[in-house]
Structures are given as C-alpha cells and as structure tokens.
MIRO-501013 format. One line per field, with one value per atom (N, C-alpha, C, O): residue number from 1; residue in one letter; chain; atom name; x, y, z. Coordinates in steps of 0.2 Angstrom, whole numbers, m for minus. Layout:
<recs>
pos (NUM / ...)
code (A / ...)
unit (A / ...)
site (CA / ...)
X (X / ...)
Y (Y / ...)
Z (Z / ...)
</recs>
This chain:
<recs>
pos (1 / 1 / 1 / 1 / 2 / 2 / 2 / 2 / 3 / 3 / 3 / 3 / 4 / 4 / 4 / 4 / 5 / 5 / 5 / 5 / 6 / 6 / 6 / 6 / 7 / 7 / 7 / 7 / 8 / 8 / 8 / 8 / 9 / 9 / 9 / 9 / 10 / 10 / 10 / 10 / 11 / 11 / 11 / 11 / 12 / 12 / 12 / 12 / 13 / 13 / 13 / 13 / 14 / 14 / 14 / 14 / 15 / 15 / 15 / 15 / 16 / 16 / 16 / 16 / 17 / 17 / 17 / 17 / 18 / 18 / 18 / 18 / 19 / 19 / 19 / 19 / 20 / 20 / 20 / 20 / 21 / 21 / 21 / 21 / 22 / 22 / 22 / 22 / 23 / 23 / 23 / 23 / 24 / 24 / 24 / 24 / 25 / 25 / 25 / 25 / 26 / 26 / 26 / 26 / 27 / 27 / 27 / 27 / 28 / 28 / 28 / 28 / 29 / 29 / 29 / 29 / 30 / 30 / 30 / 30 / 31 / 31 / 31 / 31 / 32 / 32 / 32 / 32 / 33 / 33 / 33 / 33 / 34 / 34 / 34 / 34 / 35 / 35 / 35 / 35 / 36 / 36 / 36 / 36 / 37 / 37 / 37 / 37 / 38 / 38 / 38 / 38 / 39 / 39 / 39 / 39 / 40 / 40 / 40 / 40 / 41 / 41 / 41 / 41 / 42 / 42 / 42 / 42 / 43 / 43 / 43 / 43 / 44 / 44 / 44 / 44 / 45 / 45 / 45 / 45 / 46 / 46 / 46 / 46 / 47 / 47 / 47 / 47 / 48 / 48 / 48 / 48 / 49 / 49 / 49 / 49 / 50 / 50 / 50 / 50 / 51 / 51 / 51 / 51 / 52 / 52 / 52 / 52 / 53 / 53 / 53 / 53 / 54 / 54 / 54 / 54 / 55 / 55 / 55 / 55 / 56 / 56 / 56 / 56 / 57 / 57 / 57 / 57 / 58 / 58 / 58 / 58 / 59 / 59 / 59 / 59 / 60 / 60 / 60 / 60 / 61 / 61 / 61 / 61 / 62 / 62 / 62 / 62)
code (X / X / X / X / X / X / X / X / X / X / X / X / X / X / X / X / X / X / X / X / X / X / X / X / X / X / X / X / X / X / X / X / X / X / X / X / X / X / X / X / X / X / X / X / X / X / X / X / X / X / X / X / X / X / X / X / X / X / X / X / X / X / X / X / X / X / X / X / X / X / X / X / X / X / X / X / X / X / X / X / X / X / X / X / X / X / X / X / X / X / X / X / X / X / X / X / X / X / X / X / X / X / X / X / X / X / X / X / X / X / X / X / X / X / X / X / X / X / X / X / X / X / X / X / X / X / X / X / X / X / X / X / X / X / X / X / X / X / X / X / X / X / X / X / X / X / X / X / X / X / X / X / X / X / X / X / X / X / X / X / X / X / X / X / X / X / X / X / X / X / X / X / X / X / X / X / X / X / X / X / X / X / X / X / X / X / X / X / X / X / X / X / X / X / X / X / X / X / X / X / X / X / X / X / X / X / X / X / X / X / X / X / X / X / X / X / X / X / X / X / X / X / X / X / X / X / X / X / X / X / X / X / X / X / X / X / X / X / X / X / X / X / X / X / X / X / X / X)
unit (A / A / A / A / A / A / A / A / A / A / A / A / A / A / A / A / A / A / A / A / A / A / A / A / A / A / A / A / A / A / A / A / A / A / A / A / A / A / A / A / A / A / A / A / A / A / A / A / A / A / A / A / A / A / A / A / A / A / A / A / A / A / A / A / A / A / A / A / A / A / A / A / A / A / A / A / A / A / A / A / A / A / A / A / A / A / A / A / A / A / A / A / A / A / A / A / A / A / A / A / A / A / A / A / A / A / A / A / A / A / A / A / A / A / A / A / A / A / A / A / A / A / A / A / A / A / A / A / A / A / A / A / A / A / A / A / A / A / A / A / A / A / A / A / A / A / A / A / A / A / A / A / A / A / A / A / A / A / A / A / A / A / A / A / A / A / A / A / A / A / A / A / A / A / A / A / A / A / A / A / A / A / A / A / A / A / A / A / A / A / A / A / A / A / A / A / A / A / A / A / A / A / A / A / A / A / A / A / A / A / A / A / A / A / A / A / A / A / A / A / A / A / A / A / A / A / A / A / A / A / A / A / A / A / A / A / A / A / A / A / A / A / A / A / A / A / A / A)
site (N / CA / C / O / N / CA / C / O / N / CA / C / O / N / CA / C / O / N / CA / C / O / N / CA / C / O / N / CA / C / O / N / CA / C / O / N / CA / C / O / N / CA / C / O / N / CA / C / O / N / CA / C / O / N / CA / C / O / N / CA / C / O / N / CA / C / O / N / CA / C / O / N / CA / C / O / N / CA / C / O / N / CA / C / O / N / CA / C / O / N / CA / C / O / N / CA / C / O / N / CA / C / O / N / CA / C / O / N / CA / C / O / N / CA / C / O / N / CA / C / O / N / CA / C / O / N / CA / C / O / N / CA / C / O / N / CA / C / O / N / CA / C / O / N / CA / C / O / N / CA / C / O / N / CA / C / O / N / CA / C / O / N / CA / C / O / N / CA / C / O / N / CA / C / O / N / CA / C / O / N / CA / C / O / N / CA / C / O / N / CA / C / O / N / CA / C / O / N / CA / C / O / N / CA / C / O / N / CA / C / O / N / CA / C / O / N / CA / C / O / N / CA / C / O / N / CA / C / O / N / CA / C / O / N / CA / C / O / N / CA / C / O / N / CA / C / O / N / CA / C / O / N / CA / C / O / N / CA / C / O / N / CA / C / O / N / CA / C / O / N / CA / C / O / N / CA / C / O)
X (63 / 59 / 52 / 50 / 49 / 40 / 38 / 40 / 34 / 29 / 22 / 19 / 23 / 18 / 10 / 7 / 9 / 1 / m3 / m3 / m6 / m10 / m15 / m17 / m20 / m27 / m28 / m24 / m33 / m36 / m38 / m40 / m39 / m41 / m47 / m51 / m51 / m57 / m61 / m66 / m60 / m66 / m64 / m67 / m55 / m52 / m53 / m54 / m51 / m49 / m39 / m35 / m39 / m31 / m29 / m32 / m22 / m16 / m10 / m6 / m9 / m4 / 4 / 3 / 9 / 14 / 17 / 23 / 13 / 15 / 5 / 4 / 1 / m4 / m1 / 3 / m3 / m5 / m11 / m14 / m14 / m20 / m19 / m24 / m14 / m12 / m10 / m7 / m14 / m11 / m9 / m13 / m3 / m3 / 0 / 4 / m2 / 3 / 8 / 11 / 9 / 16 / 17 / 23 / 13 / 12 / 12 / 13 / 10 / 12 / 5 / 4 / m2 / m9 / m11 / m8 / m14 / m16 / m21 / m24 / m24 / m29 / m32 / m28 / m37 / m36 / m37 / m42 / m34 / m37 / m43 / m44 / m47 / m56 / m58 / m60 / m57 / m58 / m56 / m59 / m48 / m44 / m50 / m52 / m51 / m53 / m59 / m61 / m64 / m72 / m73 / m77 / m71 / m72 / m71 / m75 / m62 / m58 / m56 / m53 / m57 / m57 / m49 / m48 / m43 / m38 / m35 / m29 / m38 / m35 / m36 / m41 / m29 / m31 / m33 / m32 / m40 / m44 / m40 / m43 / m34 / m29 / m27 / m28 / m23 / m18 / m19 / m17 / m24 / m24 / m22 / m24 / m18 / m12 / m14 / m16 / m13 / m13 / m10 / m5 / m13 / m13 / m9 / m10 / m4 / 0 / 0 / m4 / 6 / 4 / 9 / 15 / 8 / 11 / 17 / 16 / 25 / 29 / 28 / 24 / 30 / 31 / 36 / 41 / 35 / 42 / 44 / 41 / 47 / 50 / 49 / 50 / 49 / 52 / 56 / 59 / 58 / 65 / 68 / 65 / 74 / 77 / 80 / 84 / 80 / 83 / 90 / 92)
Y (110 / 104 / 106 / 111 / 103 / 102 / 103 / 100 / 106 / 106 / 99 / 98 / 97 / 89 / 92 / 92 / 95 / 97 / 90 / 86 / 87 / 82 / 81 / 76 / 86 / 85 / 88 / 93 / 85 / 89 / 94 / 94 / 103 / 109 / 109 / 111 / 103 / 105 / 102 / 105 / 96 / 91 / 89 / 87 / 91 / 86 / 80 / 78 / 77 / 70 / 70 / 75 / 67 / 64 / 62 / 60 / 66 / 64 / 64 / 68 / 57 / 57 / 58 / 58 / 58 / 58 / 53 / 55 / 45 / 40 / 41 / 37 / 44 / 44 / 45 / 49 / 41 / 39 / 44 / 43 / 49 / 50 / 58 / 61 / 61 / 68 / 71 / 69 / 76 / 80 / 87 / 90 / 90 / 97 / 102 / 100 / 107 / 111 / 114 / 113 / 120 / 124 / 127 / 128 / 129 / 132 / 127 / 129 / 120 / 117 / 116 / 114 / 118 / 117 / 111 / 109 / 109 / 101 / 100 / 104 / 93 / 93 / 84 / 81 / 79 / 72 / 70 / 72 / 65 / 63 / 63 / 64 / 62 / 63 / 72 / 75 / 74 / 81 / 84 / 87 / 82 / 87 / 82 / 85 / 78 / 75 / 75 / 75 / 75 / 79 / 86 / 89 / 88 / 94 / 100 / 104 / 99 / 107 / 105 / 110 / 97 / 97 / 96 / 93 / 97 / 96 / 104 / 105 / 109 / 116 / 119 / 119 / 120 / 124 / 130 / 134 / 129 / 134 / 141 / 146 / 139 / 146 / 150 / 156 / 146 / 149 / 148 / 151 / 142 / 142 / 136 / 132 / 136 / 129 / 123 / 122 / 118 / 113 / 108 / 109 / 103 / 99 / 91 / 87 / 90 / 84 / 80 / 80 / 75 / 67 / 69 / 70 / 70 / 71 / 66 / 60 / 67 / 61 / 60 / 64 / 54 / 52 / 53 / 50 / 57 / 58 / 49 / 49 / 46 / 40 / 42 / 48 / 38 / 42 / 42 / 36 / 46 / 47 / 39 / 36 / 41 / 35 / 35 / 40 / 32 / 34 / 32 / 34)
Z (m31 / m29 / m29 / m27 / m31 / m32 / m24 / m19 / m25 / m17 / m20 / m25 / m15 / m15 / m11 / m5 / m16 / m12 / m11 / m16 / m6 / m3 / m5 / m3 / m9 / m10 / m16 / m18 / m20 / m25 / m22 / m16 / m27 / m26 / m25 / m21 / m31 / m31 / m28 / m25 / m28 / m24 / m16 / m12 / m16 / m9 / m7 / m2 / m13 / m14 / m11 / m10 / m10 / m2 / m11 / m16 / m10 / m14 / m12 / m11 / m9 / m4 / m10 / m16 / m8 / m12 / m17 / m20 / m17 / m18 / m25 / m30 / m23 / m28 / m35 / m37 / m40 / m48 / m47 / m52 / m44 / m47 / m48 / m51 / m45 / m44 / m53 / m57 / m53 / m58 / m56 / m52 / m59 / m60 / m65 / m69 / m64 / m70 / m69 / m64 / m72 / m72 / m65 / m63 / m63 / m55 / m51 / m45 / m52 / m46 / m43 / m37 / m48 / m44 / m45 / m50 / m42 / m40 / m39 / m35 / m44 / m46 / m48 / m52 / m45 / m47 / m52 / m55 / m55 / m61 / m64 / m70 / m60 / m61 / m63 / m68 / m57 / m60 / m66 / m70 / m67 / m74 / m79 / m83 / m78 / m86 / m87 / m93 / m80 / m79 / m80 / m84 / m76 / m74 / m75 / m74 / m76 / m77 / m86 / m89 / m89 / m97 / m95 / m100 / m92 / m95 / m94 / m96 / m91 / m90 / m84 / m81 / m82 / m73 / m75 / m79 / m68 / m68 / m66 / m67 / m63 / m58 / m65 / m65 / m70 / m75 / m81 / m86 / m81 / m89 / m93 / m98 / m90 / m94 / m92 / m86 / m95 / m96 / m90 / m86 / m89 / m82 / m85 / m90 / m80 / m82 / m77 / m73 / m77 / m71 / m66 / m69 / m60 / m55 / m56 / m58 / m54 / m51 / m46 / m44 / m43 / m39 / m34 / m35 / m29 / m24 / m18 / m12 / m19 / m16 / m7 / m6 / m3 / 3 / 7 / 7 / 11 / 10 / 16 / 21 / 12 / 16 / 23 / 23 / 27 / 34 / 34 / 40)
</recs>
C-alpha cells in the first residue's frame, strides 16, 4: 500500500489524500504539480526517476 505523504517535499504545499495536484515516483517521494513541472523538470531530486500522478486513496468507509 502507498504511504500518502501530505505535503510537497519541496515548497510544503498541503497534499491531502483526495489532492489531483500530488505527484510521485518509484520511492514514494512527493512532490506538487507546480514544482515537478517548474522546478524539479519532471525528476526527483531523491533518485532520479521520473515523477507521476498520485491516486487517489477514497476514504475509508465506516
């Protein structure tokens, strides 16, 4: 299961688990839309690789 990090690494922008704006890559680093496509160009700065569109985790049902 994915760990749902809450904030971008770089800036700390609020990525709550219901965010469209969270990206991450193969390790799980998380990063907002703005930065990957400003900032880090589309490469985490941690590994290297390439940064994608967060799912969305639903919440859970009671």
């Amino acid at each position: 299961m994915l760990e749902i990090r809450t904030k971008c690494e770089n800036c700390g922008k609020a990525l709550p688990n219901e965010s469209l704006e969270a990206m991450i890559c193969s390790y799980e680093c998380t990063f907002c839309k703005d930065c990957v496509e400003t900032v880090l160009k589309n490469v985490c700065p941690n590994c290297g690789g390439g940064l994608e569109k967060r799912p969305i985790r639903p919440p859970k049902k009671s």
